[in-house]
C-alpha positions in Angstrom: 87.7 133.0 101.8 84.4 134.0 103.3 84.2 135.9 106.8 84.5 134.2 110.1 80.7 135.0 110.4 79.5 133.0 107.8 80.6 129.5 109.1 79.5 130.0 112.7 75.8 129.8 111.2 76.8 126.6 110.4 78.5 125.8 113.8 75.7 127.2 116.1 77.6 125.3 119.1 78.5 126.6 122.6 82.0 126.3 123.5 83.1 124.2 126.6 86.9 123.3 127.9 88.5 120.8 130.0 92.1 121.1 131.3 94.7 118.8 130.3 98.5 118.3 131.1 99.9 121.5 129.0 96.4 122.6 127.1 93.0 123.0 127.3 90.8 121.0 124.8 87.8 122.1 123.6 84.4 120.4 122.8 81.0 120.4 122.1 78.1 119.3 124.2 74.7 119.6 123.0 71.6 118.1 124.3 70.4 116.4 127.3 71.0 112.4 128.1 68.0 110.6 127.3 66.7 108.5 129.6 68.8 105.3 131.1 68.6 102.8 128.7 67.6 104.5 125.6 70.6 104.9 123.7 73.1 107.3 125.9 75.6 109.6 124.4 76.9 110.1 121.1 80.9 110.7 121.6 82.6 112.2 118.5 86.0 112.1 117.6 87.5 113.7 114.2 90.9 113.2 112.6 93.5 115.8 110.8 92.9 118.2 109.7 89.3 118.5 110.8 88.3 119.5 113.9 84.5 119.3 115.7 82.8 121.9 112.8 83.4 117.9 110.7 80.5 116.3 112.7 78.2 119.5 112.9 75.1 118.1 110.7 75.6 115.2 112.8 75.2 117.2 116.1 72.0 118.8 114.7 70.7 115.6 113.7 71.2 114.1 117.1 71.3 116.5 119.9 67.4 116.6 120.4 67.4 112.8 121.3 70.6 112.3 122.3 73.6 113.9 124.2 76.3 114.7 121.5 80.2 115.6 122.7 82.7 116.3 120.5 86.6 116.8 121.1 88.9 119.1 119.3 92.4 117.4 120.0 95.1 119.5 121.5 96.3 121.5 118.2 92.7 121.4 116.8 89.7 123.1 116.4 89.3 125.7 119.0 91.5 124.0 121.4 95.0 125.1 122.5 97.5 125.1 120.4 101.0 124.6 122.2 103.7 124.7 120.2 106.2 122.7 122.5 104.0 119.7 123.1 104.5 116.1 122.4 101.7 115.6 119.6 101.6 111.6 120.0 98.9 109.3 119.6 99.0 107.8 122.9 99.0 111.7 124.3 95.3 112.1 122.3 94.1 108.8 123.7 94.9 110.1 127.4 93.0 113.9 126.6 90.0 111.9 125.1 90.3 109.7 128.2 90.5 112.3 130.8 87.3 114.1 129.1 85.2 111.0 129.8 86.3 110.4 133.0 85.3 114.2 133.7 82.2 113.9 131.9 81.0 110.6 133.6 79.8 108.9 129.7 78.4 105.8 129.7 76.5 103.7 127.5 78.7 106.0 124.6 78.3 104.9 121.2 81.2 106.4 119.7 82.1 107.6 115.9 85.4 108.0 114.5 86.9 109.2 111.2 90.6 109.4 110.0 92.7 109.1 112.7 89.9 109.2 114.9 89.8 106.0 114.6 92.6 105.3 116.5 92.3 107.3 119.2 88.6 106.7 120.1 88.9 102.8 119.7 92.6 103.9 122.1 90.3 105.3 124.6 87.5 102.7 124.2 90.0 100.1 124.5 90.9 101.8 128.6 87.3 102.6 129.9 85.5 99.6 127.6 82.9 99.3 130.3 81.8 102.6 129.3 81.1 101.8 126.0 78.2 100.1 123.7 78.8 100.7 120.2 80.9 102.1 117.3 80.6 103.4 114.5 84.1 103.9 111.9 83.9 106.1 109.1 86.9 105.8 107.0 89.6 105.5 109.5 92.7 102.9 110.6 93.6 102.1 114.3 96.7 99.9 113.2 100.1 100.4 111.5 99.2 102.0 108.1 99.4 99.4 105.4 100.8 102.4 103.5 101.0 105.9 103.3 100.2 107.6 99.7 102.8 109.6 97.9 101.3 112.7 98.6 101.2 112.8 102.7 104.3 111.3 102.3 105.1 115.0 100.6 104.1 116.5 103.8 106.7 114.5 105.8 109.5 115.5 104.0 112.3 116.5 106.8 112.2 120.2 107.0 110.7 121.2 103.8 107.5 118.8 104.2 105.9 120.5 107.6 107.1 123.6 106.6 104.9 123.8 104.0 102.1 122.4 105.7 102.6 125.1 108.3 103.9 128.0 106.1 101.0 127.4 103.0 98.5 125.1 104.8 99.7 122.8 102.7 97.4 119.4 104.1 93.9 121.1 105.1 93.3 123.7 102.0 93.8 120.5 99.2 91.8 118.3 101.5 88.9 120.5 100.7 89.3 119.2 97.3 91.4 116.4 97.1 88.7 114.3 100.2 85.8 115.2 98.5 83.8 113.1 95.2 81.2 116.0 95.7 82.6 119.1 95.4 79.0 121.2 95.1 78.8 120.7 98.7 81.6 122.1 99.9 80.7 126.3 99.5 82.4 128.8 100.7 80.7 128.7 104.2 81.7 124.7 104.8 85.4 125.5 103.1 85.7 128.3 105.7 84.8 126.3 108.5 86.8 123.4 107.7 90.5 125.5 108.1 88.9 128.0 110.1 91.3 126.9 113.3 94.3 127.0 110.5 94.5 130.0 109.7 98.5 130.6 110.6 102.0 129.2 110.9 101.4 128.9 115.1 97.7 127.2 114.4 98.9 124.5 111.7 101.4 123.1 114.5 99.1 119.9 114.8 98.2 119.8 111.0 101.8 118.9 110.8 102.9 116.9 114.1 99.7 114.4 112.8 101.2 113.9 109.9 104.9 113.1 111.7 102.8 110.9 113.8 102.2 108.1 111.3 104.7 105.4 111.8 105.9 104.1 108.5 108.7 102.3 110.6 108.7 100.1 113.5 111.6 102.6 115.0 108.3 105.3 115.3 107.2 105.7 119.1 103.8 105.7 117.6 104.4 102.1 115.8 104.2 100.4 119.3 100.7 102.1 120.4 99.1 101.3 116.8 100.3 97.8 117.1 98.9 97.3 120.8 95.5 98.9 119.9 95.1 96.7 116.4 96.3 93.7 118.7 93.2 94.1 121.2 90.1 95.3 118.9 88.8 92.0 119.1 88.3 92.5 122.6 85.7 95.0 121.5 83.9 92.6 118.9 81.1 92.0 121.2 79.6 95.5 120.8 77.7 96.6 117.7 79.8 97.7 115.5 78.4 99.7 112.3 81.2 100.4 109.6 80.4 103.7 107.0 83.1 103.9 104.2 83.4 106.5 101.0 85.1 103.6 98.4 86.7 106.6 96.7 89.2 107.3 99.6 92.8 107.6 98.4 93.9 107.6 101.8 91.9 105.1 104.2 91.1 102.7 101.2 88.9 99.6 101.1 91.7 97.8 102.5 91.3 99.9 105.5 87.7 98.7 105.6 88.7 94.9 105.0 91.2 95.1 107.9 88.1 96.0 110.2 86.1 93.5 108.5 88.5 90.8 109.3 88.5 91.7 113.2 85.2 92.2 113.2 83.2 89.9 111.2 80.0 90.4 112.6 80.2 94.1 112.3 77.6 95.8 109.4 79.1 97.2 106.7 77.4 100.6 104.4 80.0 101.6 101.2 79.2 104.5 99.4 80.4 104.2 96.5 80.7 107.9 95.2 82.0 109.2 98.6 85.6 109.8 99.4 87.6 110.5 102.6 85.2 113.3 104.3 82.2 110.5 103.5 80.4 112.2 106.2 80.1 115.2 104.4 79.8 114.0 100.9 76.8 111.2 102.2 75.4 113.0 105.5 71.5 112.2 103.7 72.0 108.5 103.8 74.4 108.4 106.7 71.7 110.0 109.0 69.3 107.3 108.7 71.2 104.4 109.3 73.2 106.2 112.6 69.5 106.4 113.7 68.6 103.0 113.0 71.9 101.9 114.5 71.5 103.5 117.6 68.2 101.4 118.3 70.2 98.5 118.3 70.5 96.9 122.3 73.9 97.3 123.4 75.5 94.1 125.9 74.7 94.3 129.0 77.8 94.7 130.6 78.5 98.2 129.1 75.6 98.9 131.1 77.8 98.9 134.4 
């Protein structure tokens, strides 16, 4: 695995932290807010087992016309990584809350991936008069339809986290098994991605995500999936831009036609030979139509 030193030239990002009950979160803001009006800022929220470094060509592409934040959640990224707190959903959805409360966003257009998803559309769905758009990339923010065999793996009692945690058993095959383009991901981008989980202590997150999903209605997390799913069409009245790999094993198509359903009016982009990290394996074409998204008027009551 390549040095440290090779991936920050990839991640050329200074470092900020907020306080939270138990940890500090980090995240990344870069660039200035554009004038009232003219777009506002671009919040970006990864799932597991990325962390921020997942929407770096994102941040570069974006940070001279727009302010970009992104969150590492508590266990992630460069954030701290408590090893006796409760990693649940609805904790996520408060951290990502407090930091735009702190931050004072408004007009946000947010982007999600993974589970992402359900924690950005969680804190959208508490301060929606702060938002005016979103945009999903291969994500869920309801009770999973399914979980595939091998994450299932991972939650094995005992044996399942340990080896997630022991042999980083979830974020080393993701840099193969998310991927339909393979050439991109060098030794620099690999290092990058698990950076952050690099030991037992760091991976604690890597697993607790993957205890998280709720394959039962007995799961605390069942309960806040259900709630969020039950009010997204509250949010229908933004523009909502949806940006899928089709070659996800994980958040499928039927991820995508669960959104579609809510959300009717939202526009839909597949890439066809993109998989789960489809912002890495379609970052050319995604650019473009972010930018042309982002021209799009949001309501006028996000505005307030």
């Amino acid at each position: 695995m390549s040095s440290s030193a090779d991936w920050r030239k990839l991640y050329p990002f200074e470092s900020h932290y907020l306080s939270v009950p138990d940890a500090r979160v980090h995240y990344v803001d870069e660039g200035a807010e554009v004038a009232e009006g003219a777009g506002g800022p671009l919040l970006m929220v990864h799932g597991n087992p990325t962390w921020s470094f997942y929407w770096r060509n994102l941040i570069s592409a974006f940070r001279d016309d727009h302010r970009c934040v992104a969150i590492d959640h508590v266990g992630c990224g460069l954030s701290d990584k408590p090893q006796q707190y409760e990693y649940r959903l609805e904790n996520h959805i408060a951290n990502l809350v407090a930091l735009i409360d702190s931050l004072n966003l408004k007009q946000i257009t947010l982007l999600v991936h993974d589970w992402g998803g359900a924690i950005g559309l969680g804190a959208a769905l508490q301060r929606p008069d702060r938002f005016a758009r979103l945009v999903l990339f291969n994500t869920g923010a309801f009770p999973p339809p399914f979980c595939p065999l091998r994450i299932r793996a991972c939650r094995i009692p005992g044996i399942g986290p340990w080896m997630v945690r022991q042999f980083n058993a979830f974020a080393r095959p993701a840099l193969t098994m998310a991927t339909e383009k393979p050439e991109r991901f060098t030794p620099e981008v690999c290092a990058g991605l698990i950076a952050p989980y690099d030991n037992y202590h760091n991976r604690i997150a890597t697993a607790r995500f993957v205890q998280d999903i709720p394959l039962s209605k007995s799961h605390p997390t069942y309960a806040t999936l259900e709630r969020i799913e039950q009010q997204l069409p509250t949010l229908g009245h933004l523009p909502i831009q949806l940006l899928w790999g089709a070659k996800d094993w994980c958040f499928t198509m039927e991820c995508l036609e669960r959104f579609q359903q809510i959300w009717p009016s939202a526009q839909t982009t597949v890439f066809d030979d993109a998989g789960h990290y489809v912002v890495e394996d379609a970052i050319e074409r995604i650019e473009p139509i972010v930018r042309d998204f982002l021209k799009t008027e949001a309501p006028t009551e996000a505005s307030s």
